[in-house]
C-alpha positions in Angstrom: 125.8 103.0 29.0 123.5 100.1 28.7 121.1 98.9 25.6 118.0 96.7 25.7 118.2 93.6 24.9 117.4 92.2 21.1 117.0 89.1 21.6 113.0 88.7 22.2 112.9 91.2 18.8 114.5 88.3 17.3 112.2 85.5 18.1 109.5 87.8 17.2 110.9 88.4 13.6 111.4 85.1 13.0 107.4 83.8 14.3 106.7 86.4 12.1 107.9 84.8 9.2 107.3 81.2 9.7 103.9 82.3 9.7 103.8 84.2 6.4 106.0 80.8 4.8 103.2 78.7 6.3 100.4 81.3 5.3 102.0 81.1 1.6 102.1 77.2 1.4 98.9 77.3 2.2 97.8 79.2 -0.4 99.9 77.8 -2.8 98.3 74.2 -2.4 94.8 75.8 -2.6 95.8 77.4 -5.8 97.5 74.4 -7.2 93.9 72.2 -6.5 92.0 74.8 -7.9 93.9 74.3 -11.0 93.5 70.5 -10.8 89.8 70.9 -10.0 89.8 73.3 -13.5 92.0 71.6 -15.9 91.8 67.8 -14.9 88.2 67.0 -16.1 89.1 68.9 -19.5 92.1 66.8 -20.2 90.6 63.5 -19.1 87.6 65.1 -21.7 90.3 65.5 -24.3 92.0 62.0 -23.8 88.4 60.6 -24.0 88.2 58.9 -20.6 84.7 59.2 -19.4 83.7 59.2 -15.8 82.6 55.4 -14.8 79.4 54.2 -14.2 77.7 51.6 -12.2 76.1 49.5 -14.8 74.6 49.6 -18.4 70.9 49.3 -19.5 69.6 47.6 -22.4 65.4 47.7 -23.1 64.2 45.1 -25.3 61.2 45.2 -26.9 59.7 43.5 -30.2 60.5 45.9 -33.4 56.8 47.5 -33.4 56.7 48.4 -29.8 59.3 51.6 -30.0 56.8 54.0 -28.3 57.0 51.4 -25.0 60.6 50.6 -25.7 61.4 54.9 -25.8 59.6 55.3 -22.6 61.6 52.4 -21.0 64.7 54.0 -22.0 64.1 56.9 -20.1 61.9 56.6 -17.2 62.7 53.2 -15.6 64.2 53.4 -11.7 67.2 52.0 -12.5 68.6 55.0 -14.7 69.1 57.4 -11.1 71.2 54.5 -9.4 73.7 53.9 -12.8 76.1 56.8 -10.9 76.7 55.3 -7.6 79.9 52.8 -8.4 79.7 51.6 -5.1 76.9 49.2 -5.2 77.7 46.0 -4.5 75.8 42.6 -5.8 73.5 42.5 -2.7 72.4 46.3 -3.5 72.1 45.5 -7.1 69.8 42.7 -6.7 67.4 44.2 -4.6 67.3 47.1 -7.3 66.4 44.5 -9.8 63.4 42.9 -8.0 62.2 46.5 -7.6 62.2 47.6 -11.4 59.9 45.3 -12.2 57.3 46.8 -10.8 58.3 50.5 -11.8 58.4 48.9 -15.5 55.3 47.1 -14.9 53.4 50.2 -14.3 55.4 52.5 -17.0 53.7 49.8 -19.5 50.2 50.1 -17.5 50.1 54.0 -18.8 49.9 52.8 -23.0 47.4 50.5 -22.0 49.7 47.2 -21.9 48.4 45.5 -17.8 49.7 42.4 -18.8 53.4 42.3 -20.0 56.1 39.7 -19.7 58.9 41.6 -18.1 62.4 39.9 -17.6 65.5 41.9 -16.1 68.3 40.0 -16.1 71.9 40.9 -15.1 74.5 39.7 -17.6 78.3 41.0 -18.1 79.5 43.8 -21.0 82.7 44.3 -21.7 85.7 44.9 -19.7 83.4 42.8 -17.0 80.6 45.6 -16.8 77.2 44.7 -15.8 74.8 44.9 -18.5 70.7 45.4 -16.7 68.6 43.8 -19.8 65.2 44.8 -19.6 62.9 42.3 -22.0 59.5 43.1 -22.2 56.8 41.1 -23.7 53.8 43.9 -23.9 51.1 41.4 -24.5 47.3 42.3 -26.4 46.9 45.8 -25.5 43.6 47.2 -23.4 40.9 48.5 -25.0 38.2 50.5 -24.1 34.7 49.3 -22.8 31.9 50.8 -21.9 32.3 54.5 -21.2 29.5 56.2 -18.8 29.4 60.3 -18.6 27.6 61.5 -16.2 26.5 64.9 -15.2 25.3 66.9 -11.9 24.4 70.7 -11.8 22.2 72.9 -13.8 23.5 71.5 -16.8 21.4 68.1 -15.3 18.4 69.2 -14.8 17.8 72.4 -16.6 15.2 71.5 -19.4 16.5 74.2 -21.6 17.3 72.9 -25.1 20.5 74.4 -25.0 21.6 73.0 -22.1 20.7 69.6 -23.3 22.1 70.1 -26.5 25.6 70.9 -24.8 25.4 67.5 -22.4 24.9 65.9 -26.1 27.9 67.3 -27.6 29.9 66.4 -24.9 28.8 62.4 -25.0 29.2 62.7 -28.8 32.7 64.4 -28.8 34.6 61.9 -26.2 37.8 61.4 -27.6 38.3 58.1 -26.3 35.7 56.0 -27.3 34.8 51.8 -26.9 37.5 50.1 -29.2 40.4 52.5 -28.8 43.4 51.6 -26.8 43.4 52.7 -23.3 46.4 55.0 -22.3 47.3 57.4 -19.8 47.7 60.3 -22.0 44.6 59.7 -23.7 42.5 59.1 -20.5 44.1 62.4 -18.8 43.7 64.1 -22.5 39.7 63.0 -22.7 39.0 64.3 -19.2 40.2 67.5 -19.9 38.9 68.2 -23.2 35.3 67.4 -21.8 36.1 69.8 -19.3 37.2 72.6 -21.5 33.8 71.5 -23.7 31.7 72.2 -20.5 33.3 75.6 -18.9 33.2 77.1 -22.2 30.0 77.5 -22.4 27.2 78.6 -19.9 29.3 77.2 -17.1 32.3 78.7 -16.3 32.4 77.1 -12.7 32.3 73.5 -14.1 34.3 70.9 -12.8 35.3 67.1 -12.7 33.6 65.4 -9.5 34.9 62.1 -10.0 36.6 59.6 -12.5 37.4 55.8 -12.6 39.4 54.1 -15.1 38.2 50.5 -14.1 40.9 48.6 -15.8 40.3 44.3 -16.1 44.0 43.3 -16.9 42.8 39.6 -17.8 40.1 40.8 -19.9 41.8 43.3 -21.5 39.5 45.9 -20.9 39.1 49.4 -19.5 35.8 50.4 -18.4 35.9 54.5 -17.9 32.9 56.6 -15.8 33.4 60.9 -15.3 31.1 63.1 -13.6 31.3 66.7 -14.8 29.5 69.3 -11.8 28.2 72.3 -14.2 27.5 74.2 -11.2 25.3 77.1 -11.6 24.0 78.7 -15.2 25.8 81.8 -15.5 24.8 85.2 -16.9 26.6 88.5 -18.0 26.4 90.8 -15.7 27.4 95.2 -16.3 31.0 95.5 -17.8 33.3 96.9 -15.6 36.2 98.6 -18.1 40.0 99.6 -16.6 43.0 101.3 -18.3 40.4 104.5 -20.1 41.9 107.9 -20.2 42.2 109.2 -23.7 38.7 107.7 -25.1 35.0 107.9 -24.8 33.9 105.5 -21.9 31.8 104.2 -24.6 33.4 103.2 -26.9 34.5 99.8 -24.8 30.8 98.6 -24.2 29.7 99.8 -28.2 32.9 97.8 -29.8 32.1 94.7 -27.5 28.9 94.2 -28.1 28.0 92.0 -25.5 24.6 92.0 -24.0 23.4 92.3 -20.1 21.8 89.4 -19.4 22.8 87.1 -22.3 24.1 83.8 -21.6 28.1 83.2 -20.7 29.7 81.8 -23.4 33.5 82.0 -23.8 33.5 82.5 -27.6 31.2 85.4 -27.4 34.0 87.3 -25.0 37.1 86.1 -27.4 35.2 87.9 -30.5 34.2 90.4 -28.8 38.4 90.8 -27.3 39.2 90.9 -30.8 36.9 93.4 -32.2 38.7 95.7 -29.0 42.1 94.9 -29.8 41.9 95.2 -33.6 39.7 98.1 -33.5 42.8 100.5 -34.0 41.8 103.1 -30.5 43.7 99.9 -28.2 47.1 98.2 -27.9 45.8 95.2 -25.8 42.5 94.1 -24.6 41.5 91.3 -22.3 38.2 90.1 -21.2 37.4 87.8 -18.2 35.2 87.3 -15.5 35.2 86.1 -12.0 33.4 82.4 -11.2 33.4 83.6 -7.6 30.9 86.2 -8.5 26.9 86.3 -9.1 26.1 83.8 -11.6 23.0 85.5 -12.5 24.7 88.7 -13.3 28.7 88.1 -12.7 30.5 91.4 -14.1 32.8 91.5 -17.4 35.9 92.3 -16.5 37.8 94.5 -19.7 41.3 95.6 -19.3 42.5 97.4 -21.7 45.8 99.2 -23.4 45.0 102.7 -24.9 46.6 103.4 -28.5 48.1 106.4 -28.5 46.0 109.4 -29.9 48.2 109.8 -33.2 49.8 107.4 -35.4 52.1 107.8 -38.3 52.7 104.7 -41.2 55.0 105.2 -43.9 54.8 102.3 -46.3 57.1 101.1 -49.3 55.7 98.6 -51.7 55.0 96.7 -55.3 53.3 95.1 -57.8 52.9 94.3 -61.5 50.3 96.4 -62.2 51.1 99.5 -60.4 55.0 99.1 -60.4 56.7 100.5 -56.9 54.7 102.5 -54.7 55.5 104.2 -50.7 52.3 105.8 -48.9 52.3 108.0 -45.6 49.4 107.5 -43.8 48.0 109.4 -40.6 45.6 108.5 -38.0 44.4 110.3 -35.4 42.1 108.6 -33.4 40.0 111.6 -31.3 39.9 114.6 -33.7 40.1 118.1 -31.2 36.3 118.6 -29.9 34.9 115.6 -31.8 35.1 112.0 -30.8 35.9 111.2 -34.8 38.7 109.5 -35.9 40.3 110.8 -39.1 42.4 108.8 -41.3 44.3 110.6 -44.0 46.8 108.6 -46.5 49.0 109.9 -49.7 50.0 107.1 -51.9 52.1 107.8 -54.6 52.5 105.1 -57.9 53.0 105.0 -61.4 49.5 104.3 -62.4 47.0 105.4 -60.1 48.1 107.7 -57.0 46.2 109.4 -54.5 45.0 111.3 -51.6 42.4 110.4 -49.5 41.0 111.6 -46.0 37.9 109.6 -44.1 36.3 110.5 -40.8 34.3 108.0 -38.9 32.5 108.4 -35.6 32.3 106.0 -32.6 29.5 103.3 -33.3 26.4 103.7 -31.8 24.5 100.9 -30.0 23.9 98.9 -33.1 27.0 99.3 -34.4 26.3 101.6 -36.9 29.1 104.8 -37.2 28.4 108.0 -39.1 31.1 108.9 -42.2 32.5 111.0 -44.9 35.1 110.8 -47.3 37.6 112.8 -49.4 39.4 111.6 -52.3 41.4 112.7 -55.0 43.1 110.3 -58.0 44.9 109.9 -60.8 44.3 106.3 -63.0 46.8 106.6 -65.7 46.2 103.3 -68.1 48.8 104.2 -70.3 46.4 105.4 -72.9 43.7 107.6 -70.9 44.9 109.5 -67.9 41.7 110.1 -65.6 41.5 112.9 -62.7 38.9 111.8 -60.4 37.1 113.5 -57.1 34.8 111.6 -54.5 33.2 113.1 -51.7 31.3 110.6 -49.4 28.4 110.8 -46.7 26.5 108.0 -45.0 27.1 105.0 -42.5 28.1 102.0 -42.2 28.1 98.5 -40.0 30.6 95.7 -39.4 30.9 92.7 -37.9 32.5 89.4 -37.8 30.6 88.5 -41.0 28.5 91.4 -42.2 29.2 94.5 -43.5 26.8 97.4 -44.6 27.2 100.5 -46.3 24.7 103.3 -47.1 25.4 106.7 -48.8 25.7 109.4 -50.7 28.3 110.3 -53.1 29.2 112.6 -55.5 31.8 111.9 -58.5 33.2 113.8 -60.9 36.1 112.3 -63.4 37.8 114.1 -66.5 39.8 112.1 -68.9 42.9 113.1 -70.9 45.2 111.4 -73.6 46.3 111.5 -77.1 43.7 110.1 -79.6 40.7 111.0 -78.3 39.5 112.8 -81.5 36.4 111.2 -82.9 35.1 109.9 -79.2 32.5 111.3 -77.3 32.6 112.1 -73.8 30.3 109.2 -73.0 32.5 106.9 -74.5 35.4 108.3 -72.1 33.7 108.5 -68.8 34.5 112.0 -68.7 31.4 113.2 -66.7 30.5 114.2 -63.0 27.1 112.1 -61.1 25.7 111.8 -57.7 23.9 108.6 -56.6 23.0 107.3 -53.2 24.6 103.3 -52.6 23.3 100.5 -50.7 26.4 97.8 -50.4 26.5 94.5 -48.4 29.3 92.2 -47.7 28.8 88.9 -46.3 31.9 86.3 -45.4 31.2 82.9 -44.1 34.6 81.4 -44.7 35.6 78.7 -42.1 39.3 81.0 -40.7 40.9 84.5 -42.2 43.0 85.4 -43.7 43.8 82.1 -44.8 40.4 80.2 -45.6 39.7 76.7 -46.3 35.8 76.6 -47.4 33.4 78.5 -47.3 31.7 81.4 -49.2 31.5 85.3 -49.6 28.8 87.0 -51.2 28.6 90.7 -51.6 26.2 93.2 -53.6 26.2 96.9 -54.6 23.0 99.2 -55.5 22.9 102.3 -56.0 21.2 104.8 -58.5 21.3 108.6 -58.7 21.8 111.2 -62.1 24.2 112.9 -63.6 25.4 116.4 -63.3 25.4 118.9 -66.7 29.0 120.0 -66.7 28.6 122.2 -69.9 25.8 123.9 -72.5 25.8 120.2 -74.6 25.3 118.2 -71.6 22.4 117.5 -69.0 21.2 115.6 -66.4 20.1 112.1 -66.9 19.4 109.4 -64.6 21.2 105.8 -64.2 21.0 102.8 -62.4 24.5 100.9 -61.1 24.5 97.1 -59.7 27.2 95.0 -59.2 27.6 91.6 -57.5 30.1 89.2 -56.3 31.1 85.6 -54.9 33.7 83.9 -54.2 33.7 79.9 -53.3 36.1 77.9 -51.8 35.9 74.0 -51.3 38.1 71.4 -50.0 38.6 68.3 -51.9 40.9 65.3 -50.7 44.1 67.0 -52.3 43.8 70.9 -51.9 40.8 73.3 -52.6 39.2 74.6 -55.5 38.5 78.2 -55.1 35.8 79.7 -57.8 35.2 83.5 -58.2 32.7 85.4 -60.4 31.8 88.9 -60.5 29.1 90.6 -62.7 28.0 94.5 -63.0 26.0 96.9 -64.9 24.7 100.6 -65.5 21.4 101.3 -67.0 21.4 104.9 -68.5 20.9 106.9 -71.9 23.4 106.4 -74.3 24.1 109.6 -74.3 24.4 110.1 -70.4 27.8 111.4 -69.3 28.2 108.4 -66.4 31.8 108.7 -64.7 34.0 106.3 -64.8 34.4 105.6 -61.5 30.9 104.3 -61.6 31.7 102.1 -64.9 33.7 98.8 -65.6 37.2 98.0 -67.1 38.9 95.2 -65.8 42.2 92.8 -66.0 45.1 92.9 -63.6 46.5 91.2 -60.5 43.0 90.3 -58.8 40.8 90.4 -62.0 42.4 88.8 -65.0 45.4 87.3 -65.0 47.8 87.5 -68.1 46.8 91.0 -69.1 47.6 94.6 -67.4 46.2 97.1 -65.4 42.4 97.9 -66.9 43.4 96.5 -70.0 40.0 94.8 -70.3 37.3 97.4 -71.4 35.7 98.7 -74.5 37.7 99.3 -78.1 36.8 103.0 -79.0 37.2 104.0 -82.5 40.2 105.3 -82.3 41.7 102.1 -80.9 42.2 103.4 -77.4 40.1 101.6 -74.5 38.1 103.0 -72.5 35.7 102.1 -70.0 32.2 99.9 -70.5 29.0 99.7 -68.9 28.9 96.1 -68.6 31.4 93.6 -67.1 31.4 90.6 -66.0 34.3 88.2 -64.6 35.5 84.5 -63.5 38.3 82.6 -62.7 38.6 78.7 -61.1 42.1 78.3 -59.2 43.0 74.8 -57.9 44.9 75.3 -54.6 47.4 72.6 -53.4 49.6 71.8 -50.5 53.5 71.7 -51.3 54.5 69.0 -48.8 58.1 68.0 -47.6 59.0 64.3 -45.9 55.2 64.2 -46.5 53.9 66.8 -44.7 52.2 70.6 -46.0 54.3 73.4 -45.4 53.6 77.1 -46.0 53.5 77.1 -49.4 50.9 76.3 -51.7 50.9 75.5 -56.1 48.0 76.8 -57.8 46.7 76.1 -61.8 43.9 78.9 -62.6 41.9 79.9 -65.2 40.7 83.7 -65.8 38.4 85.1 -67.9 36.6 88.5 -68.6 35.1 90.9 -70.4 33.6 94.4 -70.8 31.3 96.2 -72.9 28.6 98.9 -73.2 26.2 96.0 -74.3 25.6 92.8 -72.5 25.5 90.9 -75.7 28.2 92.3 -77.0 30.6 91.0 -74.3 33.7 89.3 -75.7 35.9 87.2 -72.4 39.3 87.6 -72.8 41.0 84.5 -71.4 44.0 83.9 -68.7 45.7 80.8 -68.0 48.2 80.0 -65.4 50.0 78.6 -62.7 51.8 80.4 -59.4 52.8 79.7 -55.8 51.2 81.0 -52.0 52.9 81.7 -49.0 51.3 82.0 -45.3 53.2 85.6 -44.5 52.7 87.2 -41.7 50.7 89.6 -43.1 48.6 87.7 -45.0 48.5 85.3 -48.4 51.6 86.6 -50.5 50.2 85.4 -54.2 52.5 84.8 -57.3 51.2 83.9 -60.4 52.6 83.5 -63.6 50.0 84.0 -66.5 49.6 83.7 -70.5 47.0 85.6 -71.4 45.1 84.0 -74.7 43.8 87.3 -76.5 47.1 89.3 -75.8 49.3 86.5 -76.3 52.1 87.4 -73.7 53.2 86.2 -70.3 52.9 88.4 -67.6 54.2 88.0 -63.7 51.3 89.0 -61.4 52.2 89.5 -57.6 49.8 90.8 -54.3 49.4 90.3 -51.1 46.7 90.1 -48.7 43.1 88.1 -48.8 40.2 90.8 -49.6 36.6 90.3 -50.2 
């Protein structure tokens, strides 16, 4: 018997596992530099050795030139070669003879043409190379004559408008003869002349040419710019995207922009806003196309639709009212109208309530058709009044102006111990229907947080009231009421001045409401005294409400500044004052003094005042939010 042969088995086994012992060292090395390459840098962090570098850099300047000195520091062409170690003093040299130049120019862009640069190579410590770069910056350059020049419609159009925009731009240059020339204000001036001239009836402008002639010996920097206008451009049909659940329009009616009118970039940004914050959109943006017609180039308006219903639930406070929540729901396309209903139940201490108001889309003037349901409960701690309003007119808003006409019926009954000895007159208890004329101007500079400016506002309205039993009958009255509010800046803060006056002419006997009559005193009346605590003494003591009123109040506003500079929050020192009465001659003011801090929220001035009122001698913490007029 005969066997094969093992011997070629054997050599095979043992190839076999040279090559896995190789394979294995193989790995094992790569392994063991990965770990090198991982933990090496980390310890040499921890032992504080830091990787070496060419050279050091050291920018002198004299004491007052830090701006130059900063930009040095960081933008001079020696700073990318400082990680090659391998340069030797040839290399180096040539380096230095070429960072003069890149300084040179660095100092050219803040206006300094003629510096005294010196780089110098000296030794550090342990034998490093120190580069020391000492710059003289010299006089700086000034500005010389500046020429603006203009080609386009914008230059020969002899509209007054046009000229009146080529003025502006001359007159607003923001880098005028006498100012130091720099970069940054060169590049800065061009653009805003730009952004001055597209903004306006030509949105195809642009910069032709520009020189910045600069005389280095002289000192002086003579600038020119030419600014194309193009063609005049006009607003052409608006062409809407992104409508599905809405009236088509509703988009053109809410915008109120005009075909034909000239472009003007403000004009679409208002009219973007009064879109987006009309409540029926998420989003809206407005643009158009410089490409297109300019005599009639088409608004483009994309837009986000809101969805049809919307549900709020609120939580909230104040002094007069204590805590409050409200659940309020709109729907913005009532089944088979295009109305939007808004219905909200607010529940407080002192004066809850339910309320529902439908509005229809505005017409082409802007004016919308509504009505109005509302029930309430005023509870002043002495007289508890039940009051119904039912509404009917329209109205008009705009960015400034606001417009209300109507009719409306009220009806109030009051309640409470003590009212023996009191006619119903004297209460309010009574029912009326008037019709209303009320306007609303506001011409303050920014909302909500103004600076200076003005509101005015008026109500009118006149109607009789309603015989609600055998001893009662109808009589006729007359309500007014106006209103301002001033605010003016002075060199530290503003003084913001309000005043309020109002009045019904009727019978003495005529059983007026008193939703249509006056009591005052609370967080935005009269500081230092309650809820409708101002008003008329009855007999028995209990106050109720007055036919005349009239109110002031002067708040000095001022800036609470930290390292020298305003932050959000603002001190205030006011004084209130007011007073009611069925008499204008017997009007007594009832007086509020105080002091209190604002804050710029999110939502809107948070106000909180502390107050002393003079008649009811007592303090009393008044708190609000929000800027209303």
């Amino acid at each position: 018997m005969t066997y094969p042969s093992t011997r070629g088995t054997s050599a095979a086994i043992q190839a076999g596992l040279a090559s896995i012992r190789q394979a294995f060292v193989a790995r094992a090395c790569a392994f063991l530099i990965l770990l090198a390459w991982l933990f090496v840098p980390a310890a040499r962090a921890q032992t504080g050795m830091q990787d070496s570098t060419a050279f050091d850099i050291s920018v002198q300047t004299p004491p007052e030139f830090s701006e130059l000195r900063e930009l040095l520091e960081k933008h001079n062409s020696l700073q990318r070669y400082r990680a090659v170690t391998d340069l030797d003093d040839t290399e180096l040299a040539r380096l230095i003879v070429l960072a003069e130049g890149d300084v040179r120019n660095l100092a050219g862009t803040l206006g300094y043409f003629s510096p005294d640069i010196h780089i110098t190579r000296q030794t550090g410590t342990n034998q490093h190379p120190v580069i020391v770069i000492d710059v003289k910056p010299g006089q700086a350059t000034l500005v010389g004559p500046v020429n603006i020049s203009f080609a386009g419609d914008i230059a020969t159009s002899p509209d007054a408008d046009a000229q009146a925009q080529r003025l502006a731009i001359q007159n607003n240059w923001q880098l005028p003869p006498g100012q130091r020339f720099t970069q940054d204000r060169w590049d800065s001036a061009k653009t805003q002349a730009l952004r001055e001239l597209v903004a306006r009836r030509y949105p195809a402008g642009k910069l032709a040419d520009s020189l910045a002639d600069v005389d280095a010996p002289g000192k002086t920097a003579n600038l020119g710019l030419r600014l194309d206008s193009g063609p005049l451009y006009r607003l052409g049909e608006m062409q809407v995207t992104g409508m599905e659940r809405y009236n088509p329009v509703l988009v053109p009616r809410l915008a109120q922009l005009q075909t034909g009118a000239i472009y003007d970039q403000k004009l679409l940004t208002e009219a973007q806003q009064r879109i987006a914050s009309s409540g029926y959109f998420d989003s809206a943006y407005i643009f158009i196309d410089p490409e297109s017609d300019p005599l009639a180039v088409p608004v483009q308006v994309q837009v986000r639709e809101a969805k049809l219903q919307k549900v709020v639930f609120g939580i909230g406070a104040s002094t007069d009212s204590g805590p409050r929540i409200s659940l309020e729901h709109t729907h913005n396309r009532v089944p088979g109208t295009d109305w939007r209903a808004v219905t909200k139940l607010q529940l407080e201490r002192k004066s809850p309530f339910a309320q529902t108001e439908w509005t229809s889309l505005p017409d082409e003037a802007n004016w919308r058709w509504g009505a109005l349901a509302r029930a309430e409960r005023l509870n002043d701690n002495t007289l508890i009044t039940t009051a119904q309003r039912l509404r009917f007119g329209r109205s008009q808003s705009s960015d400034r102006i606001d417009r209300n006409i109507y009719v409306q019926y009220d009806r109030a009954k009051v309640s409470g111990t003590g009212l023996a000895g009191n006619t119903s007159a004297d209460t309010g208890d009574g029912s009326a229907i008037s019709g209303n004329y009320v306007w609303t101007g506001r011409y303050f500079d920014s909302l909500p947080f103004p600076r200076q400016g003005y509101g005015l506002g008026f109500e009118l309205g006149g109607g009789f009231t309603l015989a609600t039993s055998q001893n009662s009958k109808r009589q006729p009255y007359v309500r007014a009421v106006g209103r301002w509010l001033g605010i003016h800046t002075l060199e530290r803060g503003r003084i913001a001045m309000r005043a309020e006056a109002g009045g019904v002419r009727a019978d003495d006997t005529a059983r007026v409401p008193s939703t249509a009559l006056f009591r005052t005193g609370g967080d935005s009346t009269v500081r230092g005294y309650g809820y409708r605590d101002i008003g008329v003494v009855l007999p028995s003591g209990i106050i109720g409400p007055g036919r005349y009123m009239t109110v002031g109040s002067i708040e000095w506003q001022q800036p609470i500044r930290r390292n020298g500079l305003p932050t959000e929050w603002e001190s205030t020192l006011f004084l209130d004052a007011g007073g009611v009465a069925d008499r204008p001659q017997d009007i007594r003011l009832s007086v509020g003094v105080g002091t209190g801090v604002r804050w710029k929220s999110p939502i809107g001035p948070l106000q909180i005042d502390l107050a002393y009122g003079v008649q009811a001698k007592r303090f009393r913490l008044h708190t609000s939010v929000g800027f209303v007029f």
